[in-house]
C-alpha positions as CSV (number, residue, x, y, z in Angstrom):
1,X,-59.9,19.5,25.9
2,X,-56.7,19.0,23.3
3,X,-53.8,21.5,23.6
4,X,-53.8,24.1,20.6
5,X,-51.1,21.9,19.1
6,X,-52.9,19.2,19.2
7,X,-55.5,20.8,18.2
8,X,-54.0,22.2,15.0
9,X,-52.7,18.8,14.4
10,X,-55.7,17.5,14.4
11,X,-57.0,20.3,12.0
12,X,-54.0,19.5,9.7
13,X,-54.3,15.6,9.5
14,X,-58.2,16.3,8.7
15,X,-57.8,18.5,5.5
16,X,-54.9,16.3,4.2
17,X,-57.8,13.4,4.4
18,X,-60.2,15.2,3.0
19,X,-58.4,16.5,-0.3
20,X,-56.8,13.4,-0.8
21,X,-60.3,11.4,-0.4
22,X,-61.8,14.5,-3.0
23,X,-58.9,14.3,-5.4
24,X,-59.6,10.5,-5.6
25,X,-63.2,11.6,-6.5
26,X,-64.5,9.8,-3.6
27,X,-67.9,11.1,-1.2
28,X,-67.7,10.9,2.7
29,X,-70.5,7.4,2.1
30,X,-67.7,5.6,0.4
31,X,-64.6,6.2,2.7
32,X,-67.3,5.2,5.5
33,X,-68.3,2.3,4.0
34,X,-65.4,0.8,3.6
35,X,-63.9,1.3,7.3
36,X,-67.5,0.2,8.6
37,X,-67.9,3.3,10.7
38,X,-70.5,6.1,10.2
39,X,-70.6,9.1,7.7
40,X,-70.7,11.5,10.6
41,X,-67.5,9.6,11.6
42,X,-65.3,10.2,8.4
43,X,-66.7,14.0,8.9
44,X,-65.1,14.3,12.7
45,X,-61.9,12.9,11.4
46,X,-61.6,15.4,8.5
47,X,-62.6,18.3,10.5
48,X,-60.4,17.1,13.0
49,X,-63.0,16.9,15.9
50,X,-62.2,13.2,16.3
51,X,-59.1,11.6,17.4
52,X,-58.5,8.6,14.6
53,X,-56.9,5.6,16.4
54,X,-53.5,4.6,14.9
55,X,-55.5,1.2,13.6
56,X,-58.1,3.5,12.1
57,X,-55.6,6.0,10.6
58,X,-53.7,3.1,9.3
59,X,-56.6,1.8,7.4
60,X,-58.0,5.0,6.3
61,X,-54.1,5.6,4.8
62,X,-54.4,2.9,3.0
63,X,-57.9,3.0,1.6
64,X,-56.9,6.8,0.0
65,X,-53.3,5.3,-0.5
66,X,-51.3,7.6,2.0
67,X,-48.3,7.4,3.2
68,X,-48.8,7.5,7.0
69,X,-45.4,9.5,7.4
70,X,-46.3,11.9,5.2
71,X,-49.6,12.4,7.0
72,X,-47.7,12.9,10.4
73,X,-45.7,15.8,9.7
């Protein structure tokens, strides 16, 4: 089970995916789509009940256009 930090992390990371995927005007199907994983996927990492692997997080970043250490702090 993650640590509360890590937990809140989590949480944080998740809802800056998720309003920068809905400012962009984009639905869960898309971002999915284009990684090659599931819907139910893309959910767990904005609701920050997955972990994202760094490979994943980095191509997820640059899909929405993040900037990865923005999305760290």
């Amino acid at each position: 089970m993650p640590s509360m930090s890590e937990t809140k992390r989590l949480a944080y990371l998740g809802r800056q995916l998720r309003e920068a995927r809905q400012r962009k005007g984009l639905r869960l199907r898309h971002v999915a789509r284009a990684l090659g994983v599931s819907v139910p996927a893309v959910q767990a990492y904005e609701t920050g009940d997955a972990h994202i692997r760094a490979l994943r997080l980095v191509e997820l970043a640059d899909y929405l256009r993040l900037d990865l250490g923005r999305l760290a702090r």
